[in-house]
C-alpha positions as CSV (number, residue, x, y, z in Angstrom):
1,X,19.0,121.2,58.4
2,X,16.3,121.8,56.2
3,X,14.9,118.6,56.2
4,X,14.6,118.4,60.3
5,X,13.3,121.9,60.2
6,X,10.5,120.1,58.1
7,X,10.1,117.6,60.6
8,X,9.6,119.9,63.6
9,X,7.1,121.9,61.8
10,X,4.7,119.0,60.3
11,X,4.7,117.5,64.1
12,X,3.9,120.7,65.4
13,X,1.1,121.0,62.6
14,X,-0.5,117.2,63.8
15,X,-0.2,118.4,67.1
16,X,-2.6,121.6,66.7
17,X,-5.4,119.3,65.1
18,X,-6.2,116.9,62.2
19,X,-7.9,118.7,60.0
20,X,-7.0,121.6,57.8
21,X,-8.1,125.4,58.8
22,X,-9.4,127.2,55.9
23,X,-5.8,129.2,56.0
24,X,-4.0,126.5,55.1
25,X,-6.0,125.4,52.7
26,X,-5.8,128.7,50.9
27,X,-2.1,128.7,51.1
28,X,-2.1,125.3,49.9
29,X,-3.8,126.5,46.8
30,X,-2.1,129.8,46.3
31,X,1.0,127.6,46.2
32,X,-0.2,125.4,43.4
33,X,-1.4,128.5,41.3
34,X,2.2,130.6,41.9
35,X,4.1,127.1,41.0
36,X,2.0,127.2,37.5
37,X,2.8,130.7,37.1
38,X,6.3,129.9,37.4
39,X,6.4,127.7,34.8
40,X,8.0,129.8,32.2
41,X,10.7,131.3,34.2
42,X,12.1,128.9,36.8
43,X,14.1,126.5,35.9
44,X,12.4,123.2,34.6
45,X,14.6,121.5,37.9
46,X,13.3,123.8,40.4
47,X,10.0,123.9,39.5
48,X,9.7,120.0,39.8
49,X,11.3,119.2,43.0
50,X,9.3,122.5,44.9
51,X,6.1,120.9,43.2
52,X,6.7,117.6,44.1
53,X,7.9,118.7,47.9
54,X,4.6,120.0,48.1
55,X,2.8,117.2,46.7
56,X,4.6,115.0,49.5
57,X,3.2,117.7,51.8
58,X,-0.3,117.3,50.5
59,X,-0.3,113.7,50.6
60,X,0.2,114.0,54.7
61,X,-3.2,115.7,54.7
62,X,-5.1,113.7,52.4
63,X,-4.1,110.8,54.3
64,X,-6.2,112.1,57.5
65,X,-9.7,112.7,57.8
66,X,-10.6,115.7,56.1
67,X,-14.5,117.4,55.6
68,X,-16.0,116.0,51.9
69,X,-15.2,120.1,51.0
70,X,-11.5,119.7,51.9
71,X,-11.0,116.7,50.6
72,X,-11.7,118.1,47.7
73,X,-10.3,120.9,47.3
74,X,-6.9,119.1,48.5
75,X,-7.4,116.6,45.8
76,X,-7.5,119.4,43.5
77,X,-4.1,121.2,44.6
78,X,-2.7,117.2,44.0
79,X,-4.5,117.5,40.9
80,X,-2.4,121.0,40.0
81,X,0.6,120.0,41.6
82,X,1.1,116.4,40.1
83,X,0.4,118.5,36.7
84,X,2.9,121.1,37.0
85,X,5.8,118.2,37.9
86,X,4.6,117.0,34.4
87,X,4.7,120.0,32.5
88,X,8.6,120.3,34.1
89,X,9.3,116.5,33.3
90,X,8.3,117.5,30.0
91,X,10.4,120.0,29.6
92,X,12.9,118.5,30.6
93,X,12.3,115.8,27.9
94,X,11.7,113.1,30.5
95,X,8.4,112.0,28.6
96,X,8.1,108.8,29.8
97,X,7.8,110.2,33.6
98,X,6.1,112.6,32.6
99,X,3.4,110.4,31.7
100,X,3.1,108.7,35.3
101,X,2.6,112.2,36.6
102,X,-0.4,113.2,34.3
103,X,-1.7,109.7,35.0
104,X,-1.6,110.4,39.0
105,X,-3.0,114.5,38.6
106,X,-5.9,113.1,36.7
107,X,-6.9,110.3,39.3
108,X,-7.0,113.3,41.6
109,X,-9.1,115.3,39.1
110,X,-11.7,112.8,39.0
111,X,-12.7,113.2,42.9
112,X,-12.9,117.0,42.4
113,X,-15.5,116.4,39.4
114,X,-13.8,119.5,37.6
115,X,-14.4,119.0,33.5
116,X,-11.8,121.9,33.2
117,X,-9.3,120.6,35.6
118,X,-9.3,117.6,33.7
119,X,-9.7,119.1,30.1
120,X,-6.1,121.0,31.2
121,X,-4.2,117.9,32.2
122,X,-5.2,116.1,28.9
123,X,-4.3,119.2,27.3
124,X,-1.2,119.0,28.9
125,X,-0.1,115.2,28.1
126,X,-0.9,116.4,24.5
127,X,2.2,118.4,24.5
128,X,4.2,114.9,25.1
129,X,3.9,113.2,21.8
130,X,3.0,116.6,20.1
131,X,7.0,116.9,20.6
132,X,8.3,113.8,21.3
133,X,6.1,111.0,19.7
134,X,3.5,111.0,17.1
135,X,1.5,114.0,16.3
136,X,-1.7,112.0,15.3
137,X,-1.2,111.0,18.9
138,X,-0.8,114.4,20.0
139,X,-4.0,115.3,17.9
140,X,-5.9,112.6,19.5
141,X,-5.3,113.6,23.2
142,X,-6.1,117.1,22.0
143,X,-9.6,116.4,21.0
144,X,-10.3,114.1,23.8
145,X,-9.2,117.4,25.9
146,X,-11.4,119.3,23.7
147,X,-14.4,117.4,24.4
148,X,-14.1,117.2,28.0
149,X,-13.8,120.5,28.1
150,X,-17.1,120.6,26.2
151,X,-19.0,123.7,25.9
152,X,-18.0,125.9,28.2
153,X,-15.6,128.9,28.1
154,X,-12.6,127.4,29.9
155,X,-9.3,128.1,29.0
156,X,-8.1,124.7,27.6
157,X,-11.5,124.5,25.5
158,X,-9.5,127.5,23.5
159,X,-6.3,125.9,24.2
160,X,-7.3,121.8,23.6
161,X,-8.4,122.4,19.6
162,X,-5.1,125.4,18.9
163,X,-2.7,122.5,19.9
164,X,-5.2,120.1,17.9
165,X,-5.0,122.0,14.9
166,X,-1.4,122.1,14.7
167,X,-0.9,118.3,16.0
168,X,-3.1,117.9,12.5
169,X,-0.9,119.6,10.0
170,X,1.8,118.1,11.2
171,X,0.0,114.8,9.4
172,X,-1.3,116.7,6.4
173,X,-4.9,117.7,7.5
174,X,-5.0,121.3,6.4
175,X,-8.6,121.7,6.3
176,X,-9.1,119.9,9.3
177,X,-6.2,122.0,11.4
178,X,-7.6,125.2,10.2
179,X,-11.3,124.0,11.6
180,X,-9.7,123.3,14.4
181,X,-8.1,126.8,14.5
182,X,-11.2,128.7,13.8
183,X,-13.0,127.1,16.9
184,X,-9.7,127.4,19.2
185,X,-10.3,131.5,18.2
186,X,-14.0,131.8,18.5
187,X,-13.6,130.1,22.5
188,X,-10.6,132.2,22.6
189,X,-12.6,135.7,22.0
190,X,-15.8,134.1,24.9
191,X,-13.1,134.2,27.6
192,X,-12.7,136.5,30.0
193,X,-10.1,138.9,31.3
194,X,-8.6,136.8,33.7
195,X,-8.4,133.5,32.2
196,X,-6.5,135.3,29.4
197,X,-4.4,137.1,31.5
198,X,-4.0,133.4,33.5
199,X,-0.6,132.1,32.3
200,X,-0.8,128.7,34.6
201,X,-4.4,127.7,34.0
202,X,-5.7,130.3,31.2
203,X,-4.6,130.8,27.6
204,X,-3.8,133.9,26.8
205,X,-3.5,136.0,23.9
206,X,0.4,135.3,23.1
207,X,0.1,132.2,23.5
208,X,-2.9,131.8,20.7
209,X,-0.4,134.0,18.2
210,X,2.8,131.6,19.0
211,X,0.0,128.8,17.9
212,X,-2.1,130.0,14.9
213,X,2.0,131.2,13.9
214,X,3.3,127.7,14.4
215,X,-0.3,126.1,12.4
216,X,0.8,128.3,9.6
217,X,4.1,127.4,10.1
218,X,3.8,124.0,9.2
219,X,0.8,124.7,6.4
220,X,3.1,126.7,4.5
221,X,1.7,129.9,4.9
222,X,5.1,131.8,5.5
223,X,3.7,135.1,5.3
224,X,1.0,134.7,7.9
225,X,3.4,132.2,10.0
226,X,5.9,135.0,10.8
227,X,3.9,137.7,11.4
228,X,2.0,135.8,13.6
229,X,4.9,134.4,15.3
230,X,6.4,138.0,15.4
231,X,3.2,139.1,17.4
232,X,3.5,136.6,20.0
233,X,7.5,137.1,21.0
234,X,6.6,141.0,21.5
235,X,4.1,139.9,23.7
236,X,6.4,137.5,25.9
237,X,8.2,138.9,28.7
238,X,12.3,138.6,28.5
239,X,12.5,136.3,31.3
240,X,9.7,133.8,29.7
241,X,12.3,131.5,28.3
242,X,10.4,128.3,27.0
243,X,8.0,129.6,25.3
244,X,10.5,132.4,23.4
245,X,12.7,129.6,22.4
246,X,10.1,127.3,21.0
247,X,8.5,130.5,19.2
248,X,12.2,131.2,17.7
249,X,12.6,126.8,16.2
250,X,9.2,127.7,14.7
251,X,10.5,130.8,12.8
252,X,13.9,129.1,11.8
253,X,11.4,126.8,10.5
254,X,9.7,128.8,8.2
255,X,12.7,130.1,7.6
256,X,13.9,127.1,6.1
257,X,11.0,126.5,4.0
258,X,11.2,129.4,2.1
259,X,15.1,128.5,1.2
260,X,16.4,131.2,4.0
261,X,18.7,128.1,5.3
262,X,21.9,130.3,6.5
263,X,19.4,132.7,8.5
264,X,17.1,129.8,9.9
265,X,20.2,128.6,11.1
266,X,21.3,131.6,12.6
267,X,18.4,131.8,14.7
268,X,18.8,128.3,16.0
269,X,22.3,129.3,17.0
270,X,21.5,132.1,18.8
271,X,18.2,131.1,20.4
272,X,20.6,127.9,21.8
273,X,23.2,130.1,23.2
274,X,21.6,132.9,24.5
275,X,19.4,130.6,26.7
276,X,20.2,130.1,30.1
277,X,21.6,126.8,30.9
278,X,19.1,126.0,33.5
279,X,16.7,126.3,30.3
280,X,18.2,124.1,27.8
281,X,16.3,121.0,28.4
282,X,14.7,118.6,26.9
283,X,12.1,120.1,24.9
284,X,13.8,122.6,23.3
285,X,17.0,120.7,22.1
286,X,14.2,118.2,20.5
287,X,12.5,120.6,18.7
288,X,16.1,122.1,17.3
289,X,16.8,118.4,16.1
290,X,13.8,118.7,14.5
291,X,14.4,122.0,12.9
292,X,18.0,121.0,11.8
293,X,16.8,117.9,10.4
294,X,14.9,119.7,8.0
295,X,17.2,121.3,6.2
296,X,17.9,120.1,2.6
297,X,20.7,117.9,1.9
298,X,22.2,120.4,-0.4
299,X,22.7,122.6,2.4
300,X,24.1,121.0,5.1
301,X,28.0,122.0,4.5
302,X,27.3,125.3,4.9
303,X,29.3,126.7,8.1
304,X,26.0,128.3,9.9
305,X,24.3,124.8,9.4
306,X,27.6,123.1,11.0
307,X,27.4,125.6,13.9
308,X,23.8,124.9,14.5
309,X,24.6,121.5,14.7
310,X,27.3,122.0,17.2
311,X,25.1,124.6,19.2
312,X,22.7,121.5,19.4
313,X,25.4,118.9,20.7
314,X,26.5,121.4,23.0
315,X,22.9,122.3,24.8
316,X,22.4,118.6,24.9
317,X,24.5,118.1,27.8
318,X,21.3,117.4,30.4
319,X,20.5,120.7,32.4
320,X,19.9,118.4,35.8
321,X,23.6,116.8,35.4
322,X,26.1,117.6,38.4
Protein backbone atom coordinates (compact mmCIF):
# COMPACT_ATOMS: atom_id res chain seq x y z
CA UNK A 1 0.00 0.00 0.00
CA UNK A 2 2.65 2.19 0.83
CA UNK A 3 4.70 1.59 -2.02
CA UNK A 4 1.60 2.46 -4.67
CA UNK A 5 0.76 5.39 -2.50
CA UNK A 6 4.42 6.38 -3.52
CA UNK A 7 3.69 5.84 -6.95
CA UNK A 8 0.56 8.01 -7.17
CA UNK A 9 2.21 10.80 -5.58
CA UNK A 10 5.71 10.97 -7.58
CA UNK A 11 3.35 10.85 -10.94
CA UNK A 12 1.32 13.52 -9.56
CA UNK A 13 4.58 15.48 -8.69
CA UNK A 14 5.95 15.00 -12.75
CA UNK A 15 2.67 16.03 -13.71
CA UNK A 16 2.71 19.55 -11.91
CA UNK A 17 6.22 20.39 -13.67
CA UNK A 18 9.87 19.23 -14.04
CA UNK A 19 11.58 21.21 -12.03
CA UNK A 20 11.71 21.68 -8.29
CA UNK A 21 9.84 24.70 -6.43
CA UNK A 22 11.91 26.24 -3.85
CA UNK A 23 9.38 24.32 -1.20
CA UNK A 24 10.51 21.32 -2.03
CA UNK A 25 13.75 21.91 -2.13
CA UNK A 26 13.70 23.14 1.41
CA UNK A 27 11.94 20.17 2.58
CA UNK A 28 14.28 18.09 0.74
CA UNK A 29 17.02 19.58 2.82
CA UNK A 30 15.22 19.85 6.14
CA UNK A 31 14.89 16.05 5.66
CA UNK A 32 18.55 15.40 5.23
CA UNK A 33 19.49 17.70 8.28
CA UNK A 34 16.53 15.88 10.76
CA UNK A 35 17.89 12.32 9.42
CA UNK A 36 21.57 13.47 10.76
CA UNK A 37 20.00 14.58 13.82
CA UNK A 38 18.59 11.38 14.26
CA UNK A 39 21.56 9.67 14.25
CA UNK A 40 22.03 8.96 17.86
CA UNK A 41 18.58 7.88 18.67
CA UNK A 42 16.93 5.92 15.86
CA UNK A 43 17.82 2.77 15.35
CA UNK A 44 20.95 2.26 13.06
CA UNK A 45 18.09 0.08 10.67
CA UNK A 46 15.71 2.87 10.44
CA UNK A 47 17.80 5.44 9.93
CA UNK A 48 19.41 3.70 6.77
CA UNK A 49 16.46 2.51 4.86
CA UNK A 50 14.45 6.32 5.50
CA UNK A 51 17.86 7.78 4.22
CA UNK A 52 18.27 5.75 1.49
CA UNK A 53 14.26 5.98 0.51
CA UNK A 54 15.01 9.44 0.17
CA UNK A 55 18.02 9.18 -1.67
CA UNK A 56 16.00 7.03 -4.25
CA UNK A 57 13.70 10.06 -4.18
CA UNK A 58 16.37 12.54 -4.90
CA UNK A 59 17.80 10.60 -7.60
CA UNK A 60 14.22 11.12 -9.56
CA UNK A 61 14.97 14.79 -9.53
CA UNK A 62 18.50 14.94 -10.25
CA UNK A 63 17.80 12.89 -13.16
CA UNK A 64 15.60 15.87 -14.79
CA UNK A 65 16.68 19.11 -15.75
CA UNK A 66 17.09 21.25 -12.86
CA UNK A 67 18.51 25.24 -12.65
CA UNK A 68 22.78 25.11 -12.07
CA UNK A 69 21.32 26.47 -8.26
CA UNK A 70 19.17 23.34 -7.78
CA UNK A 71 21.29 21.02 -9.08
CA UNK A 72 23.28 21.85 -6.57
CA UNK A 73 21.80 22.11 -3.77
CA UNK A 74 20.12 18.58 -4.72
CA UNK A 75 23.53 17.18 -5.18
CA UNK A 76 24.27 18.36 -1.73
CA UNK A 77 21.15 16.68 0.08
CA UNK A 78 22.65 13.32 -1.99
CA UNK A 79 25.79 14.39 -0.62
CA UNK A 80 24.13 14.35 3.19
CA UNK A 81 21.94 11.52 2.59
CA UNK A 82 24.44 9.02 0.97
CA UNK A 83 26.54 10.04 4.28
CA UNK A 84 24.07 9.46 6.83
CA UNK A 85 23.33 5.72 5.20
CA UNK A 86 27.13 5.45 5.90
CA UNK A 87 27.35 6.59 9.26
CA UNK A 88 24.24 3.76 9.87
CA UNK A 89 26.17 1.05 7.88
CA UNK A 90 28.86 1.81 10.13
CA UNK A 91 27.13 1.31 12.98
CA UNK A 92 25.91 -1.40 12.13
CA UNK A 93 29.44 -2.80 11.52
CA UNK A 94 28.73 -3.22 7.77
CA UNK A 95 32.19 -1.41 6.90
CA UNK A 96 32.72 -2.71 3.77
CA UNK A 97 29.21 -1.03 2.52
CA UNK A 98 29.73 1.49 4.31
CA UNK A 99 32.63 2.44 2.19
CA UNK A 100 30.58 2.39 -1.16
CA UNK A 101 28.24 4.91 0.46
CA UNK A 102 30.97 7.55 1.47
CA UNK A 103 32.50 6.91 -1.97
CA UNK A 104 28.97 7.91 -3.73
CA UNK A 105 28.19 11.10 -0.95
CA UNK A 106 31.54 12.44 -1.91
CA UNK A 107 31.11 12.29 -5.85
CA UNK A 108 28.06 14.32 -4.96
CA UNK A 109 30.12 16.71 -2.78
CA UNK A 110 32.43 17.55 -5.48
CA UNK A 111 29.62 19.25 -7.74
CA UNK A 112 28.45 21.38 -4.77
CA UNK A 113 32.26 22.66 -4.32
CA UNK A 114 31.64 22.54 -0.37
CA UNK A 115 35.37 22.08 1.31
CA UNK A 116 33.21 21.33 4.58
CA UNK A 117 30.79 19.01 3.08
CA UNK A 118 33.56 17.09 2.03
CA UNK A 119 35.90 17.62 5.05
CA UNK A 120 32.69 15.82 7.02
CA UNK A 121 32.40 12.80 4.86
CA UNK A 122 36.18 12.07 5.11
CA UNK A 123 35.77 12.72 8.59
CA UNK A 124 33.22 10.25 8.57
CA UNK A 125 34.96 7.23 6.67
CA UNK A 126 37.65 7.85 9.32
CA UNK A 127 35.51 6.36 11.91
CA UNK A 128 35.62 2.98 9.66
CA UNK A 129 39.08 1.70 10.23
CA UNK A 130 39.37 3.93 13.42
CA UNK A 131 37.07 0.84 14.71
CA UNK A 132 37.22 -1.70 12.50
CA UNK A 133 40.65 -1.58 10.57
CA UNK A 134 43.88 0.06 11.18
CA UNK A 135 44.19 3.18 13.20
CA UNK A 136 47.20 4.55 11.17
CA UNK A 137 44.55 4.31 8.58
CA UNK A 138 42.04 5.96 10.49
CA UNK A 139 44.75 8.68 11.34
CA UNK A 140 45.40 9.09 7.73
CA UNK A 141 41.77 9.82 6.55
CA UNK A 142 41.62 12.14 9.53
CA UNK A 143 44.29 14.41 8.43
CA UNK A 144 43.27 14.35 4.81
CA UNK A 145 39.78 15.56 6.36
CA UNK A 146 41.73 17.97 8.37
CA UNK A 147 43.23 19.62 5.49
CA UNK A 148 40.38 19.92 3.40
CA UNK A 149 38.72 21.40 5.86
CA UNK A 150 41.60 23.84 5.90
CA UNK A 151 41.41 27.02 7.68
CA UNK A 152 38.22 27.70 8.28
CA UNK A 153 35.99 27.32 11.40
CA UNK A 154 33.91 24.35 10.30
CA UNK A 155 32.90 21.88 12.49
CA UNK A 156 34.88 18.76 11.26
CA UNK A 157 38.14 21.15 11.09
CA UNK A 158 37.54 20.67 15.17
CA UNK A 159 36.27 17.35 14.69
CA UNK A 160 38.98 15.88 11.63
CA UNK A 161 42.32 16.36 14.06
CA UNK A 162 40.18 15.09 17.76
CA UNK A 163 39.55 11.75 15.88
CA UNK A 164 43.29 12.22 14.42
CA UNK A 165 44.76 12.50 17.66
CA UNK A 166 43.27 9.52 19.14
CA UNK A 167 43.65 7.36 15.71
CA UNK A 168 47.54 8.33 16.68
CA UNK A 169 47.85 7.00 20.14
CA UNK A 170 46.29 4.18 19.24
CA UNK A 171 49.96 3.58 17.28
CA UNK A 172 52.07 5.18 19.95
CA UNK A 173 52.44 8.83 18.80
CA UNK A 174 51.77 10.60 22.07
CA UNK A 175 53.27 13.81 21.19
CA UNK A 176 51.86 13.78 17.91
CA UNK A 177 48.03 12.85 19.27
CA UNK A 178 48.27 15.51 21.84
CA UNK A 179 49.30 18.24 18.92
CA UNK A 180 46.65 17.06 17.31
CA UNK A 181 44.38 17.56 20.31
CA UNK A 182 45.50 21.05 21.04
CA UNK A 183 44.51 22.21 17.53
CA UNK A 184 41.09 20.00 17.47
CA UNK A 185 40.44 22.52 20.92
CA UNK A 186 41.70 25.85 19.63
CA UNK A 187 39.10 25.26 16.26
CA UNK A 188 36.83 23.96 18.79
CA UNK A 189 36.69 27.35 21.04
CA UNK A 190 36.46 29.68 17.05
CA UNK A 191 33.03 27.95 16.47
CA UNK A 192 30.07 29.28 16.88
CA UNK A 193 26.84 28.60 18.85
CA UNK A 194 25.17 26.71 16.35
CA UNK A 195 27.69 24.53 14.93
CA UNK A 196 28.27 23.34 18.50
CA UNK A 197 24.97 22.97 19.33
CA UNK A 198 24.75 21.03 15.63
CA UNK A 199 24.76 17.29 16.54
CA UNK A 200 24.44 16.06 12.55
CA UNK A 201 26.88 18.41 10.92
CA UNK A 202 28.61 20.45 14.04
CA UNK A 203 30.76 19.11 16.82
CA UNK A 204 29.73 19.95 19.96
CA UNK A 205 31.07 20.30 23.23
CA UNK A 206 30.27 16.51 24.55
CA UNK A 207 31.38 15.23 21.88
CA UNK A 208 35.07 16.96 22.21
CA UNK A 209 35.06 15.59 26.18
CA UNK A 210 34.01 11.81 25.07
CA UNK A 211 37.25 12.51 22.63
CA UNK A 212 40.09 14.36 24.54
CA UNK A 213 38.59 11.37 27.42
CA UNK A 214 39.04 8.55 25.00
CA UNK A 215 42.93 10.35 23.76
CA UNK A 216 43.74 10.13 27.32
CA UNK A 217 42.30 6.95 27.57
CA UNK A 218 44.62 5.26 25.43
CA UNK A 219 47.77 7.61 26.54
CA UNK A 220 47.46 6.39 29.98
CA UNK A 221 46.39 9.36 31.54
CA UNK A 222 43.61 7.64 33.82
CA UNK A 223 43.02 10.51 35.84
CA UNK A 224 42.32 12.99 33.12
CA UNK A 225 40.64 10.06 30.95
CA UNK A 226 37.75 9.62 33.34
CA UNK A 227 37.01 12.82 34.31
CA UNK A 228 36.84 13.78 30.98
CA UNK A 229 34.83 10.89 29.96
CA UNK A 230 32.58 11.61 33.05
CA UNK A 231 31.98 15.25 31.63
CA UNK A 232 30.81 14.08 28.35
CA UNK A 233 28.05 11.24 29.48
CA UNK A 234 26.42 14.14 31.75
CA UNK A 235 26.26 15.99 28.84
CA UNK A 236 24.48 13.23 26.56
CA UNK A 237 20.89 12.97 26.69
CA UNK A 238 19.35 9.41 27.90
CA UNK A 239 18.01 8.50 24.67
CA UNK A 240 21.52 9.22 22.80
CA UNK A 241 22.50 5.60 22.79
CA UNK A 242 25.72 5.22 20.51
CA UNK A 243 27.55 7.59 21.70
CA UNK A 244 26.77 6.65 25.69
CA UNK A 245 27.80 3.17 24.94
CA UNK A 246 31.01 3.90 23.25
CA UNK A 247 31.86 6.60 26.04
CA UNK A 248 31.08 3.67 28.75
CA UNK A 249 34.00 0.69 26.50
CA UNK A 250 36.22 3.73 26.84
CA UNK A 251 35.83 3.93 30.72
CA UNK A 252 35.92 0.03 31.18
CA UNK A 253 39.00 0.63 29.44
CA UNK A 254 40.73 2.72 31.62
CA UNK A 255 39.35 0.83 33.95
CA UNK A 256 41.29 -2.05 32.99
CA UNK A 257 44.45 -0.36 32.78
CA UNK A 258 44.64 0.70 36.08
CA UNK A 259 44.07 -3.13 37.35
CA UNK A 260 40.08 -2.29 38.13
CA UNK A 261 39.37 -5.68 35.85
CA UNK A 262 36.10 -6.89 37.89
CA UNK A 263 34.56 -3.18 37.67
CA UNK A 264 35.77 -2.62 33.90
CA UNK A 265 33.90 -5.60 33.36
CA UNK A 266 31.00 -4.67 35.13
CA UNK A 267 30.51 -1.74 33.12
CA UNK A 268 30.81 -3.69 29.87
CA UNK A 269 27.95 -5.92 31.21
CA UNK A 270 25.74 -3.44 31.97
CA UNK A 271 26.31 -0.95 29.14
CA UNK A 272 25.53 -4.36 26.74
CA UNK A 273 22.34 -5.17 28.47
CA UNK A 274 20.84 -2.03 29.28
CA UNK A 275 21.05 -1.04 25.53
CA UNK A 276 18.16 -1.41 23.45
CA UNK A 277 18.38 -4.17 21.03
CA UNK A 278 17.68 -2.08 18.10
CA UNK A 279 21.13 -0.47 19.34
CA UNK A 280 23.39 -3.32 19.71
CA UNK A 281 25.11 -3.25 16.38
CA UNK A 282 27.99 -3.47 15.00
CA UNK A 283 30.03 -0.90 16.33
CA UNK A 284 29.50 -1.27 19.68
CA UNK A 285 29.89 -5.13 20.05
CA UNK A 286 33.48 -4.48 18.20
CA UNK A 287 34.62 -2.12 20.41
CA UNK A 288 33.54 -4.50 23.55
CA UNK A 289 35.72 -7.20 21.80
CA UNK A 290 38.16 -4.90 21.89
CA UNK A 291 37.83 -3.91 25.47
CA UNK A 292 37.48 -7.68 26.66
CA UNK A 293 40.48 -8.59 24.75
CA UNK A 294 42.47 -6.49 26.83
CA UNK A 295 42.18 -7.82 29.81
CA UNK A 296 45.20 -9.71 31.28
CA UNK A 297 45.53 -13.31 31.01
CA UNK A 298 45.67 -13.61 34.74
CA UNK A 299 42.21 -12.41 34.93
CA UNK A 300 40.22 -13.90 32.61
CA UNK A 301 38.54 -16.75 35.04
CA UNK A 302 37.09 -14.35 36.99
CA UNK A 303 33.09 -14.64 36.82
CA UNK A 304 32.42 -10.78 35.85
CA UNK A 305 34.99 -11.30 33.01
CA UNK A 306 33.02 -14.58 31.94
CA UNK A 307 29.81 -12.64 32.01
CA UNK A 308 31.21 -9.94 29.95
CA UNK A 309 32.05 -12.33 27.61
CA UNK A 310 28.67 -13.88 27.43
CA UNK A 311 27.00 -10.36 27.44
CA UNK A 312 29.15 -9.94 24.22
CA UNK A 313 28.10 -13.32 22.52
CA UNK A 314 24.69 -12.49 23.37
CA UNK A 315 24.50 -8.67 21.71
CA UNK A 316 26.15 -10.21 18.77
CA UNK A 317 23.15 -11.67 17.41
CA UNK A 318 22.78 -8.99 14.29
CA UNK A 319 20.17 -6.21 15.28
CA UNK A 320 18.68 -6.30 11.44
CA UNK A 321 18.10 -10.30 11.75
CA UNK A 322 14.30 -11.40 11.46
Amino acid sequence: MLDALGDVRRSLTDTLGESLSETMMEQWERSAAEHGHSYQMSPPNQLLAESVLDFVEIQHHLARRQSTEYRRRLCHVTAQLAGTAGMALVALGEHREARAWFRTAQLAAEETGDRALRAWLLAREAVIPFYFGSPQAAAELAERARLVAGSSACATAAWAPALEARSLARVGRTDDARQAMHIAERVFARLSDDQKADTAYGYTERQLRWHVGSMHTVLGDTRRAQHALDQALTMYAPVEHLDRALIALDQAAGLIRVGEVATAAQVGVHTLESLPTAHRTGIVISRAREVAAAIPARAARMPLVGELRDAITNAAVPAHAG
